[in-house]
N, C-alpha and C positions, 0 to 999 in steps of 0.2 A: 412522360407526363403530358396530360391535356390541359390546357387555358383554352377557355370562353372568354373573350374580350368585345364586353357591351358598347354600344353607343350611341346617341341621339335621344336620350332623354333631355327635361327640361322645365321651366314653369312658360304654361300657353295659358288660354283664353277661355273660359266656354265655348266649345262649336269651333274650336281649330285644330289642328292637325300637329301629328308628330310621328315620324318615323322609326323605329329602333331597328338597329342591327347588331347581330353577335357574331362574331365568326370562332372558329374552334382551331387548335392548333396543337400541332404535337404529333407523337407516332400515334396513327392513326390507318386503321383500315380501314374501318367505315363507319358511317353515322348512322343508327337506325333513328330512334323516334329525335326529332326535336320540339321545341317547345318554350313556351310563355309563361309563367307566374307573375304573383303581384302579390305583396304585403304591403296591407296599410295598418298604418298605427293599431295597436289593439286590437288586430283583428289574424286569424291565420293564416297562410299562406295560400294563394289557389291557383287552380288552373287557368291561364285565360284563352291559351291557343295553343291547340297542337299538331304537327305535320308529321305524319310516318313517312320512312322512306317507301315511296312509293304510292303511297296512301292518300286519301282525303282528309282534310283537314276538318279538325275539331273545335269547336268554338265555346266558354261559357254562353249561357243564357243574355246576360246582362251587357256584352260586346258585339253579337250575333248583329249583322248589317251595316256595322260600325267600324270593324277591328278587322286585316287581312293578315293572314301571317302566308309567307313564303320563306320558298330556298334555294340555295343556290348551292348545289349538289359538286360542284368542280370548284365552287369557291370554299366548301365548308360553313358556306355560312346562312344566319336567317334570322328574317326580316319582319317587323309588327309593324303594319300601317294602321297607325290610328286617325280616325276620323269623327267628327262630330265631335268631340272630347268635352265631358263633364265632373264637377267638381269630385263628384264619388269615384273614377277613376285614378282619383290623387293614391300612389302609391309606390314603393318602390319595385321595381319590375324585373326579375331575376330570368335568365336563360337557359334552358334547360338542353343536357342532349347525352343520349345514351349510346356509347361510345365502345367499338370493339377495337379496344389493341391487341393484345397477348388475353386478356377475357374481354367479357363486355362491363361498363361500368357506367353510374351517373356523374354526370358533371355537371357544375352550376356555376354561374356567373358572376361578377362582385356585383350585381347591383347599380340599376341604374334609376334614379327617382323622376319621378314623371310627378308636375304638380301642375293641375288645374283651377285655375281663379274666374270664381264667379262675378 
């Protein structure tokens, strides 16, 4: 079995910073895509960042020059710097990564809530 275990969410400021990190645990061969979502109230789930192994990284529209995601390939794990951070950002922020053991499969995160005050 895989766990994703989130953490550095938080309530910040307009225009300050927060970090997240996930790391992934369990029999594990390797990590292919990893990745960001975010659900805020009412609204569906989306992408906000995503890192192939190997790969460049994808970014929503709405985070692009704001938001860095990395990873750390011997740790299993990976990272969302957010920066600039605004009220519309408030959301709960979920970890994504797509995991080969005995197959490949998706995994996700419990959840970590990021709220931003204007």
């Amino acid at each position: 079995q895989v766990q994703l275990v989130e953490s550095g969410g938080g309530l910040v400021q307009a225009g300050g910073s927060l970090r997240l990190s996930c790391a992934a645990s369990g029999i594990i061969f390797s990590i292919n895509a990893m990745g960001w979502y975010r659900q805020a109230p009412g609204k569906q789930r989306e992408l906000v960042a995503g890192i192939p192994s190997g790969g460049s990284p994808n970014y929503a529209d709405s985070v692009k020059g704001r938001f860095t995601i990395s990873r750390d390939n011997a740790k299993n794990t990976v990272y969302l710097q957010m920066n600039s951070l605004k009220p519309e950002d408030t959301a709960v922020y979920y970890c994504h990564a797509r995991v080969l053991t005995i197959y490949e499969n998706d995994y996700w995160g419990q959840g970590t809530q990021v709220t931003v005050s204007s």
